[in-house]
VOFI-567902 format. One record per residue (C-alpha): x, y, z. Coordinates in pm, whole numbers, padded with zeros to 5 digits, always signed. Each point is the difference from the previous one (the first is absolute). Layout:
// VOFI-567902
XYZ/...
***
This chain:
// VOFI-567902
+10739+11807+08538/+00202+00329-00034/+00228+00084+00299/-00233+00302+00052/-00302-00231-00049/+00111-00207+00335/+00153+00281+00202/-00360+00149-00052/-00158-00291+00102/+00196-00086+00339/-00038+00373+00099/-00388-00094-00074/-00001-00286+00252/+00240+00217+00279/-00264+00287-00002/-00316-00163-00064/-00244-00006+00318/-00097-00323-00140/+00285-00227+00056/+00112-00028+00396/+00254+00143+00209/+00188-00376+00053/+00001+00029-00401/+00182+00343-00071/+00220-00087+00297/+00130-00275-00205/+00005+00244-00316/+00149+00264+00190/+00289-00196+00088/+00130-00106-00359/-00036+00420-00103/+00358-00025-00100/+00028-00318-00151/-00154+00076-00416/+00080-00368-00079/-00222-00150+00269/-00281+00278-00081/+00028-00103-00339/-00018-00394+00054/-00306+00079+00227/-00166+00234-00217/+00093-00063-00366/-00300-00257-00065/-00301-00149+00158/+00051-00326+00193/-00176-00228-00315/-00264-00119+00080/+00031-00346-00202/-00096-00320-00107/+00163-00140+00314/-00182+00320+00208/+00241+00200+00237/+00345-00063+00096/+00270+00271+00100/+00195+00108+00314/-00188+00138+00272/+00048+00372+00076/-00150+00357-00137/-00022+00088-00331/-00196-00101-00366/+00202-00308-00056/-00006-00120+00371/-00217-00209+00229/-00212+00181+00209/-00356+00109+00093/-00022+00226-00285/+00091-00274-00265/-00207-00303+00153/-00294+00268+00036/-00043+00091-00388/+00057-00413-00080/-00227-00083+00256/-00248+00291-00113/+00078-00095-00383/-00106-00393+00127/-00311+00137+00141/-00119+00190-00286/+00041-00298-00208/-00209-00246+00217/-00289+00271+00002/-00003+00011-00322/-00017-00391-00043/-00265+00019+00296/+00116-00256+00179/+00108+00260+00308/-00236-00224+00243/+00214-00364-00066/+00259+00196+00141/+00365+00014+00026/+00237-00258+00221/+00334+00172+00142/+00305-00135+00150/+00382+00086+00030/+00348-00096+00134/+00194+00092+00250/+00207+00311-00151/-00011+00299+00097/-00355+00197-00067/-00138-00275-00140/-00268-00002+00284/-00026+00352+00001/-00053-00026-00436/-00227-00282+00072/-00199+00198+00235/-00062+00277-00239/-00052-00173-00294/-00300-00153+00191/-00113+00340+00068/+00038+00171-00314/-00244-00303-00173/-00236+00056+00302/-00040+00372-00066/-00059-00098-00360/-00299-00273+00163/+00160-00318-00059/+00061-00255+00240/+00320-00100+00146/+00114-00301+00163/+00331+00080+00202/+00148-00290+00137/+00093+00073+00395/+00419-00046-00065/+00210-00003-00280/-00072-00387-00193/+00165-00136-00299/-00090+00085-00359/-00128-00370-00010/-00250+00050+00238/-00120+00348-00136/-00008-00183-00367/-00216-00254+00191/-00208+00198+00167/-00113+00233-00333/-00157-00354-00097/-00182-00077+00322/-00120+00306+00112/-00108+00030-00390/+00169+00385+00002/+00037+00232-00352/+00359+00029+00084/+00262-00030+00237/+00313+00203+00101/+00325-00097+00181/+00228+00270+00118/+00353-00216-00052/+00350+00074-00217/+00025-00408+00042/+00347-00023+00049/+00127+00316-00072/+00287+00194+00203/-00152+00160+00303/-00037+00350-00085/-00248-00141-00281/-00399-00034+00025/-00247-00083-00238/-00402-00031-00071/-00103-00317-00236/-00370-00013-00078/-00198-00321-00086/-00300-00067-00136/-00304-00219+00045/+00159-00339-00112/+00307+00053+00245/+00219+00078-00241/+00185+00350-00087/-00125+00211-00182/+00048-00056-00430/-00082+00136-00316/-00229+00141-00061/-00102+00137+00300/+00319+00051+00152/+00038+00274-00268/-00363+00157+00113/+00080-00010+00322/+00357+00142-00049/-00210+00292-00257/-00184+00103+00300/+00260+00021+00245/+00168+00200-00211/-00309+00195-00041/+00011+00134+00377/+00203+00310-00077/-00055+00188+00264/+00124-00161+00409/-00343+00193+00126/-00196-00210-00245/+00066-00263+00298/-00308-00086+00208/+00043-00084+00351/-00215-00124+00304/+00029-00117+00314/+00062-00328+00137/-00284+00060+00250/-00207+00098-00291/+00061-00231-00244/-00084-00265+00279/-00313+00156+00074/-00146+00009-00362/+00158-00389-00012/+00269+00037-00208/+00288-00058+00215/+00027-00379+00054/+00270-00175+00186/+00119-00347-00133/+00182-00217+00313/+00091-00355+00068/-00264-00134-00152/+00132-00011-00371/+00306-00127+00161/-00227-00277+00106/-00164-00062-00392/+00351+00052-00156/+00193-00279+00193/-00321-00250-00035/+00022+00079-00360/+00381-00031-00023/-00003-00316+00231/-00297-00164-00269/+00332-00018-00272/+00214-00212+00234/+00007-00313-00194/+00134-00251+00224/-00061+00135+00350/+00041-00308+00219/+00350-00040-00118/+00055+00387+00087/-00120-00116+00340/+00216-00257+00050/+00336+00124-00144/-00093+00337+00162/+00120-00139+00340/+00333-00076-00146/+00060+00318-00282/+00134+00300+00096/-00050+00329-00180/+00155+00382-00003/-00245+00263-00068/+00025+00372-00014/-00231+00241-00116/+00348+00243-00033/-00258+00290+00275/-00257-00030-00259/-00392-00108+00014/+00077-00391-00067/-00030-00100+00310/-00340+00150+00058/-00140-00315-00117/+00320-00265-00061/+00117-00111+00310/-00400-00134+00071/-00017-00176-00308/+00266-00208+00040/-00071-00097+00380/-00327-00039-00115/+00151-00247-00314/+00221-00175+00272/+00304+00129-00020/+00110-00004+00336/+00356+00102-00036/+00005+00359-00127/+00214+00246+00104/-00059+00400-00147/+00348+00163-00016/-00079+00205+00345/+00175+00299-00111/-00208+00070-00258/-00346-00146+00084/-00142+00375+00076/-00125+00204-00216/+00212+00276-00074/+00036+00232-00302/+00372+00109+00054/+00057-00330-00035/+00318+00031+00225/+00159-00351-00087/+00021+00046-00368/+00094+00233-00233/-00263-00165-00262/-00339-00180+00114/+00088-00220-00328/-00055-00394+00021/+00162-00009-00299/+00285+00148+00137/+00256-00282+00236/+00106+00322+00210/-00338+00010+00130/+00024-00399+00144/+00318+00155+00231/-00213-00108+00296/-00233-00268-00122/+00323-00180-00122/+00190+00048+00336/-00316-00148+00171/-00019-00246-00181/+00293-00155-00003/-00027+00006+00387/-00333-00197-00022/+00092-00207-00294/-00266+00121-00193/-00169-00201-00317/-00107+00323-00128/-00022+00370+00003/-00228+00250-00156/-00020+00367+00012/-00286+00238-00083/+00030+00330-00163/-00161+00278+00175/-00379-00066-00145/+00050-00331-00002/-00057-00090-00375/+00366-00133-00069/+00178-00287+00178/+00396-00100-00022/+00073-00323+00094/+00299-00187+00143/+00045-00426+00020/+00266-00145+00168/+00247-00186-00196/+00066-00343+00236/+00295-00081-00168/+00215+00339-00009/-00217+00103+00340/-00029+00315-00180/-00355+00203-00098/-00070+00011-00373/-00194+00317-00083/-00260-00093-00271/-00149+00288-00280/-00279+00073-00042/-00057-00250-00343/+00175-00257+00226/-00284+00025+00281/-00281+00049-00239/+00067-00354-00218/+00071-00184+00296/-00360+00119+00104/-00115-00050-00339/+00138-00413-00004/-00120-00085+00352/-00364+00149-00083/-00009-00138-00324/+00159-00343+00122/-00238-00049+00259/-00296+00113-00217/+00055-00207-00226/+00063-00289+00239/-00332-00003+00144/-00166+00061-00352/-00085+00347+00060/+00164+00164-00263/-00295+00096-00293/+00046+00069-00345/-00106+00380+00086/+00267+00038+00276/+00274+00229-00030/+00325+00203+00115/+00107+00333-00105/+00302+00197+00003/+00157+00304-00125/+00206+00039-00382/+00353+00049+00277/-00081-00262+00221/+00190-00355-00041/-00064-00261-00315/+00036-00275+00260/-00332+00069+00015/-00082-00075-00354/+00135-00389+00015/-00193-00055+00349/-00344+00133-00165/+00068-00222-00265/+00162-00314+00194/-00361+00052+00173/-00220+00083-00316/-00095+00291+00172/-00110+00338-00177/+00290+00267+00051/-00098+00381-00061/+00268+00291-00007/-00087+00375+00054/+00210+00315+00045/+00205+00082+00328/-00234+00110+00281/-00243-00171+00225/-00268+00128-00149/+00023-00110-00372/-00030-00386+00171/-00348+00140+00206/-00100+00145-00341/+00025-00411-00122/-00124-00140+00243/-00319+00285+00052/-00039-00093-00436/-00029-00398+00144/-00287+00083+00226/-00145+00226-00274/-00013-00256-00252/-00227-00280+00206/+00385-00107+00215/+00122-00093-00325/+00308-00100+00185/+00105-00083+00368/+00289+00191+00092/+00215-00219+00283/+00272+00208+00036/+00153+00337-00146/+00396+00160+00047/+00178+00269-00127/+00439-00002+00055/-00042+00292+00236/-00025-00239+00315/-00454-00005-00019/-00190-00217-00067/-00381-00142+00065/-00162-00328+00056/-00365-00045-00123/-00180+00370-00069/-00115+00056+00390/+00188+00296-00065/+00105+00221-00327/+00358+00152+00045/+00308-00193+00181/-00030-00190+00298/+00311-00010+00217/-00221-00171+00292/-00121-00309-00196/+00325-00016-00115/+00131-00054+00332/-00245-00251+00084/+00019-00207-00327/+00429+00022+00025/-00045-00092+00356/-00235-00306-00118/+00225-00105-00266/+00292-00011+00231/-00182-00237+00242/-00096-00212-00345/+00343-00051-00099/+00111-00079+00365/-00194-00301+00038/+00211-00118-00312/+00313+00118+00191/+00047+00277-00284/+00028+00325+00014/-00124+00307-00252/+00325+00050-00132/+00000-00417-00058/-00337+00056-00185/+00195+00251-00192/+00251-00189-00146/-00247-00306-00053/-00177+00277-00205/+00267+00141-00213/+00069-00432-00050/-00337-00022-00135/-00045+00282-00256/+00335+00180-00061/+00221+00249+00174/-00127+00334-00017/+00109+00277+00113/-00121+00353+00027/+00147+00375+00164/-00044+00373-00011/+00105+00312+00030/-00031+00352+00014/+00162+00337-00079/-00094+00285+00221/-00042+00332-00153/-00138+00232+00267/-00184+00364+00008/-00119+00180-00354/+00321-00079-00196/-00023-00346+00072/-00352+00005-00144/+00114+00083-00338/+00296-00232+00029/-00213-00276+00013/-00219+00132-00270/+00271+00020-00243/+00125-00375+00093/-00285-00118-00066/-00054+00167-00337/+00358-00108-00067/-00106-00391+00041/-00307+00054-00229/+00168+00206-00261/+00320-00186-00020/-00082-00350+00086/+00316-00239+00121/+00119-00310-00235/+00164-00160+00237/-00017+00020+00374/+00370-00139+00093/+00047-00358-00153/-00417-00042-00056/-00161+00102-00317/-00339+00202+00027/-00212-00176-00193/-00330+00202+00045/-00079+00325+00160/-00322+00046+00173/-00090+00382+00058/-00309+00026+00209/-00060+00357-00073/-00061-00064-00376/-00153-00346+00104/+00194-00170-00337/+00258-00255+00093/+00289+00000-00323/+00175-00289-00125/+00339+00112-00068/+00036-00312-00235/-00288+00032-00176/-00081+00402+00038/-00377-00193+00090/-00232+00172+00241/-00232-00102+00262/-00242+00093+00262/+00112-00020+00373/-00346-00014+00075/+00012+00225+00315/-00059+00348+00066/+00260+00257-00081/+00257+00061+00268/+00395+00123+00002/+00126-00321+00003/+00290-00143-00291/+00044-00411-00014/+00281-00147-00150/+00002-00388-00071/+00343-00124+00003/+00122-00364-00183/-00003-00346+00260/-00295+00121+00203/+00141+00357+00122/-00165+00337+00032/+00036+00313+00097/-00274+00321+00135/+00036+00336+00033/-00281+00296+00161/+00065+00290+00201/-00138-00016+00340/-00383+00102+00066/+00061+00075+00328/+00332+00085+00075/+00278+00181-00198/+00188-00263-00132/+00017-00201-00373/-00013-00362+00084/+00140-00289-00202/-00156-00369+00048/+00223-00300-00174/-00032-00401-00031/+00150-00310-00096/+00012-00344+00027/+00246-00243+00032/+00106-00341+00019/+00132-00038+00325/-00004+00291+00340/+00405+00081-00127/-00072+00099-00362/-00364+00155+00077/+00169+00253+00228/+00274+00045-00239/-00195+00100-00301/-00204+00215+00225/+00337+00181+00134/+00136+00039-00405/-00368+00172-00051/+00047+00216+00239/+00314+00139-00041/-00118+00068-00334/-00276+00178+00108/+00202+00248+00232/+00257+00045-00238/-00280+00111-00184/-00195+00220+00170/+00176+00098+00292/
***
């Protein structure tokens, strides 16, 4: 937009009877400020593959009423006209701020339009809502969450009937139509004493809870030693004022955990989220408290929630330095990985259709313990949803192939398909399992760790981002990445690049050869670089967030070197890019 195009358009929204007083309050205030009418009004908040996300306040490219009401309006004309308006929509949503109040309307806005909404009673964890789009056999789903996003964030994800987020194709209809809604009075509304008269308005309370923990509680594989080491183990858990605790603190008394103690300070939902400056499991700053605690307990473990509950981070203690250990997010999800597949195969229950999946960014560990196991490994794109687009093709073709258990890096992570995007509460319950496990052999996780890297090689993986904010940091990225594609690298540091992998062309080059192949996966903005003895390195801008975000791996032959070569790689990598 011109700078006349959105000066015209905020004086629109200050002296239009449609939007509210509260709103051109807000507007009113920033009258002298051009740079903050610009960032607020140069674009529409994009409506994308990943649905909403933005800071919450007035304007085009904000969160508020007037943006969840044309997505929630361009949802409902999509679901009429797939006629499916009477399977109805499931709703839930964390604990920042409007997220009840964008949950609320969203349900209304789909009632006006005659479809069915099933609101659950308090803010749940996108788990549960992924859960309950299967059982209550709903169209679609929405969660009102910016997952673990600063504070002033909010965002709207929509699901459809498999669980799972929304993906091409229809996440480009859908996106079509809510861009369609052009004008704000194109919004239908009704109220919530209406919409429950005509029964549309339908509230969903504790007993999902109920069907989600039996079903979670069914994947326990040994239970009675849970039982019995639960007397003895002692976990940390925080839910860091999010949702997680809606549902985790009963699952694992129900398990038998009976030493749990949720970091106090932070057990409430809250969405300033006053003891962090980042709701981020991934992040140590946010385990200030959990750590603190304990240490005073002498904890075996600690976990943390993000806000919706999809992610988990995970402490062990380390009993020979005394010290916590915090684990990734490819550390957690292979150590999940062995002890399923170790057991499974234990008890001969692994089949020759059963499988694992994990995204092109995520660790190769994974590779060697599919194979040490002979079990079938599939890779997709970053994003939850490309692994419930597998596993929904498995069911499609006759359950071609049992999926066990599915990761991404990011910290998420599902076990079985009783669900289709990450599951930060199984998580819990499975880490919490695995510590007993280990116990009874007087080991620890981080023992099982090393016995792992023993077994099948040292690897090693990290990331990182660059952070280029507001419209100029847009383009930045843009012209990084066309930089990468256009002018490939040789050599990243000391490691040559042996192929490159560009997922928007879907050809992966042989630099030796000039040969090229298929990636065999839908086209996406992401550039892979394989790198001599076993390294790699990834590169995509952020879908969700404005940052470009580098993955990188290698493997070693002992802890020392591993971390060494993954150090030299990334100093080549800033000294790159930054």
């Amino acid at each position: 937009m011109s700078e006349r195009n959105y000066m015209e358009v905020y004086e629109q929204w200050v002296n239009n009877p449609l939007f509210g007083q509260e709103t051109k309050d807000e507007l009113l205030s920033i009258k002298d400020d051009p740079k903050e009418i610009e960032e607020r009004f140069y674009c529409d908040l994009v409506f994308g593959t990943a649905g909403l996300r933005g800071i919450i306040g007035a304007g085009t490219n904000r969160m508020n009423k007037y943006t969840v009401g044309k997505a929630t309006q361009g949802l409902a004309n999509y679901i009429k006209e797939q006629g499916t308006q009477d399977k109805g929509v499931a709703i839930s949503y964390d604990s920042r701020r409007m997220s009840k109040e964008f949950s609320l309307q969203t349900a209304l806005i789909l009632n006006a339009n005659g479809i069915k909404t099933y609101l659950f009673e308090n803010l749940r964890p996108v788990p549960e809502l992924s859960f309950a789009v299967r059982e209550l056999k709903c169209t679609a789903g929405v969660m009102i969450t910016a997952s673990h996003n600063p504070p002033k964030y909010n965002g709207y994800k929509v699901y459809w009937d498999d669980g799972a987020q929304i993906v091409a194709p229809r996440d480009k209809d859908i996106i079509a139509k809510v861009r369609a809604v052009a004008e704000y009075s194109e919004i239908k509304e009704i109220s919530k004493e209406e919409a429950i008269e005509k029964g549309l308005f339908n509230i969903v309370g504790t007993e999902m809870d109920d069907k989600y923990i039996n079903t979670l509680k069914s994947l326990i594989l040994n239970p009675e030693i849970v039982k019995e080491q639960g007397k003895n183990l002692k976990v940390v858990y925080t839910p860091l004022h999010g949702t997680g605790n809606t549902v985790a603190e009963r699952l694992l008394k129900e398990i038998g955990i009976q030493n749990l103690y949720v970091v106090p300070e932070q057990k409430e939902p809250d969405g300033n989220f006053p003891t962090v400056d980042y709701p981020n499991p991934e992040e140590g700053k946010a385990f200030k408290l959990a750590l603190e605690l304990a240490k005073e307990v002498d904890a075996d473990i600690v976990m943390a929630n993000d806000p919706d509950a999809d992610r988990l981070g995970v402490y062990v203690k380390d009993v020979k330095t005394n010290e916590y250990i915090q684990f990734t997010g490819n550390m957690t999800g292979n150590l999940i990985a062995e002890y399923i597949l170790s057991q499974k195969k234990s008890r001969g229950e692994l089949k020759v259709n059963s499988a694992v999946i994990k995204t092109i960014v995520s660790s190769n560990l994974t590779d060697a313990i599919c194979e040490h196991y002979g079990v079938k490994m599939f890779e997709t794109l970053t994003g939850f949803k490309n692994i419930a687009k597998i596993i929904r093709g498995f069911e499609e073709n006759n359950n071609s192939y049992n999926c066990l258990f599915s990761y991404e890096e990011s910290y998420g992570c599902i076990i079985g398909t009783h669900a289709r995007d990450k599951d930060g509460i199984v998580a819990v319950m499975m880490l919490s399992e695995m510590t007993a496990y280990y116990k009874e052999q007087n080991k620890t996780l981080w023992d099982q760790m090393n016995d792992m890297y023993k077994k099948y090689g040292y690897y090693k993986e990290k990331n990182f981002s660059i952070v280029h904010k507001g419209i100029e940091g847009a383009e930045k990225i843009k012209l990084i990445m066309e930089d990468m594609r256009n002018n490939p690298p040789k050599k990243l540091g000391k490691y040559n690049v042996l192929s490159v992998g560009d997922y928007l062309t879907g050809k992966i080059k042989n630099n030796q050869t000039g040969e090229e192949t298929s990636t065999g996966m839908a086209k996406s903005n992401v550039l892979y670089y394989y790198l001599n003895d076993n390294a790699w390195c990834a590169v995509r801008p952020s879908g969700t967030e404005p940052k470009i975000k580098f993955y990188f791996g290698v493997k070693g032959d002992s802890l020392e070197s591993s971390k060494e070569q993954l150090q030299e790689l990334e100093d080549a990598l800033m000294k790159k890019f930054k």
